[in-house]
C-alpha positions as CSV (number, residue, x, y, z in Angstrom):
1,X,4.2,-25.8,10.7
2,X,3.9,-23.7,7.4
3,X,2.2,-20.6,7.0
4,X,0.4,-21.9,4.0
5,X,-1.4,-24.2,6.6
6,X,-2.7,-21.9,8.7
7,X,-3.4,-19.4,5.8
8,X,-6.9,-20.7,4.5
9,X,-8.4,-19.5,1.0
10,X,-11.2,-18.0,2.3
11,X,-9.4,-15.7,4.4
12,X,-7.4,-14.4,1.0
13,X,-8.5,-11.1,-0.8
14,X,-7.1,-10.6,-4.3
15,X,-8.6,-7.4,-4.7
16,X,-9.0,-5.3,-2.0
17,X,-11.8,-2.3,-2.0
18,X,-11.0,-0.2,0.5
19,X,-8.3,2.8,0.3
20,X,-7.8,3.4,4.2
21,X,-6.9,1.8,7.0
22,X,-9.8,1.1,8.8
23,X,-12.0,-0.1,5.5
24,X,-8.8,-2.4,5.1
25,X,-8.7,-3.2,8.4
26,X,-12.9,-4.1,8.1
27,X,-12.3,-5.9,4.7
28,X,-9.2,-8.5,6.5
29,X,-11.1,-8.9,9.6
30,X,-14.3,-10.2,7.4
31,X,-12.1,-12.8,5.3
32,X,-11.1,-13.5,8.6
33,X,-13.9,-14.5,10.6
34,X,-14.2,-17.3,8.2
35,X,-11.2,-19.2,9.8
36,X,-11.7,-18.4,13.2
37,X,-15.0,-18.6,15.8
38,X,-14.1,-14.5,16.6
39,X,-16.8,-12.1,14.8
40,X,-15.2,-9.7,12.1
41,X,-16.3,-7.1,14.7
42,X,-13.7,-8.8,17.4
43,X,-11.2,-9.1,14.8
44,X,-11.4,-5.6,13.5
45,X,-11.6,-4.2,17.5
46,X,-8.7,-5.9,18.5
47,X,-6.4,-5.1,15.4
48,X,-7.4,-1.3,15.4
49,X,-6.1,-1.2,19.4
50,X,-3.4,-2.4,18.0
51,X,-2.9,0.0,15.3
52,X,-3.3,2.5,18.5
53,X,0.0,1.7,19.7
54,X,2.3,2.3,16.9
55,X,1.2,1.4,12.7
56,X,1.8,-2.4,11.4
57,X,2.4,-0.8,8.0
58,X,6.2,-1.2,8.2
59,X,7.3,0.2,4.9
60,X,8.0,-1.1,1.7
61,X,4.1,-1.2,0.6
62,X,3.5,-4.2,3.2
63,X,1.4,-4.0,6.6
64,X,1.1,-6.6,9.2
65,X,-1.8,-6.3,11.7
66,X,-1.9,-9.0,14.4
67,X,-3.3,-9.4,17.6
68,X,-4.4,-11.7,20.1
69,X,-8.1,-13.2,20.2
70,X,-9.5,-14.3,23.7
71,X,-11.6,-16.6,21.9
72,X,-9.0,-18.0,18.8
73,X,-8.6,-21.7,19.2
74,X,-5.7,-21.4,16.7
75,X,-3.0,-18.8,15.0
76,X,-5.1,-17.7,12.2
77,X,-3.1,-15.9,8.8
78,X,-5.4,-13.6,6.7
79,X,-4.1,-11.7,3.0
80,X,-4.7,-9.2,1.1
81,X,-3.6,-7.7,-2.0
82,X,-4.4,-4.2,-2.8
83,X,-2.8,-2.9,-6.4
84,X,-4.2,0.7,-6.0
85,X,-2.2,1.4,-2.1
86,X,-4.1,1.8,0.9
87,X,-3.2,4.9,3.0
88,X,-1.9,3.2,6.2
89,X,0.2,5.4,8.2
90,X,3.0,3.3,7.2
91,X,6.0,4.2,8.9
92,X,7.6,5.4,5.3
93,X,4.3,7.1,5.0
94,X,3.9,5.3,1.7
95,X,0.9,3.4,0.7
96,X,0.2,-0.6,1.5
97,X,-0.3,-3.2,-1.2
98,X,0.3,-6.3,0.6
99,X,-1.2,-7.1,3.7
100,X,-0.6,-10.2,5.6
101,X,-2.9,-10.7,9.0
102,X,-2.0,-12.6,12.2
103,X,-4.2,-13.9,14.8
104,X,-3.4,-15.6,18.1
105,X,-4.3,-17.2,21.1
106,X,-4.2,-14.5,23.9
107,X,-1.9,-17.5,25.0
108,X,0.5,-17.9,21.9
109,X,3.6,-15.6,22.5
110,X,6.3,-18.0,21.2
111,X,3.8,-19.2,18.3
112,X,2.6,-15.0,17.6
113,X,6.5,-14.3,17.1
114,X,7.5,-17.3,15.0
115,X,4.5,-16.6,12.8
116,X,5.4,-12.4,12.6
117,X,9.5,-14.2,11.9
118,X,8.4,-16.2,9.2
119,X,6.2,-13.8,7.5
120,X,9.1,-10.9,7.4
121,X,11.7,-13.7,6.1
122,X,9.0,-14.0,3.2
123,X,8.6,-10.7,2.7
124,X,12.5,-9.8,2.8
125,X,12.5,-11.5,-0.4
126,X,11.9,-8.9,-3.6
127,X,10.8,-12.0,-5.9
128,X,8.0,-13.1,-4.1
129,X,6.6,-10.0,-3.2
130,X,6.7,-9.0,-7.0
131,X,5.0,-12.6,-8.0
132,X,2.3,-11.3,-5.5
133,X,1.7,-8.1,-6.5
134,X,1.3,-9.7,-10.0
135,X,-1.0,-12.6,-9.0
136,X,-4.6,-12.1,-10.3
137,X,-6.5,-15.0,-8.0
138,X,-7.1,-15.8,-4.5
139,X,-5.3,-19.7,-6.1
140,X,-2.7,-17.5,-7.4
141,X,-2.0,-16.7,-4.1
142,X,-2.1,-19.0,-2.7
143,X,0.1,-21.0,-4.6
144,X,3.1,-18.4,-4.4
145,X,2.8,-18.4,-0.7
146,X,2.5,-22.1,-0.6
147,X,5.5,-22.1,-3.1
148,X,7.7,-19.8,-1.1
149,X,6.9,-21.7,2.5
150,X,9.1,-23.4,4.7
151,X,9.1,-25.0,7.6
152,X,9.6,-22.5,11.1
């Protein structure tokens, strides 16, 4: 499986609004809910208990907030761009400008970890995060993940 097929283009943001964490947080889980049968408001509740237990902003201007869904049929991949930094509490207390989202089956531990693996292997690599921070379209996006993808 591919991240670029569980990472639908609805659940892309090119631009996001917000400048904190929890309007980010609200803005992902939105662009979420259209891949998934959980409400933005589940989505959002789950990944801010999350957040409570230690920030998914884990440096270098990227954040990852996951969690698990009682109600997710599937893993479910949200992203956002933001070129202006969100204030995150990242752990280099640095703002975020790429945010990739993960949601799980309250039953998926091996797929949750492969997923969170093969999203740090793509963000390990300085090329692609620089061809996303310069991509101007929720396609563009797409297409560079899509590009960058391999097989986990």
């Amino acid at each position: 499986m591919r991240i670029s097929e569980l990472l639908k283009k609805d659940s892309i943001i090119s631009h996001l609004a917000s400048r904190d964490k929890k309007g980010a947080i609200d803005e992902l889980s939105r662009a979420a809910a259209n891949a998934t049968p959980a409400t933005d408001q589940q989505i959002a509740t789950v990944l801010m208990e999350r957040e409570q237990l230690g920030s998914t902003g884990i440096g270098g201007g990227i954040a990852i907030p996951h969690g698990k869904l009682e109600n997710a049929e599937d893993i479910t991949i949200g992203f956002a761009l933001s070129p202006e930094g969100v204030e995150y509490d990242s752990l280099d207390n640095k703002p975020v400008h790429i945010f990739f989202l993960l949601l799980t089956p309250e039953n998926s531990t091996g797929g949750h970890l492969k997923v969170l693996a093969q999203i740090s292997k793509l963000l390990k690599m300085d090329s692609f995060k620089k061809q996303l921070m310069s991509a101007g379209s929720v396609d563009e996006i797409y297409e560079i993940i899509q590009a960058q993808d391999e097989d986990f």
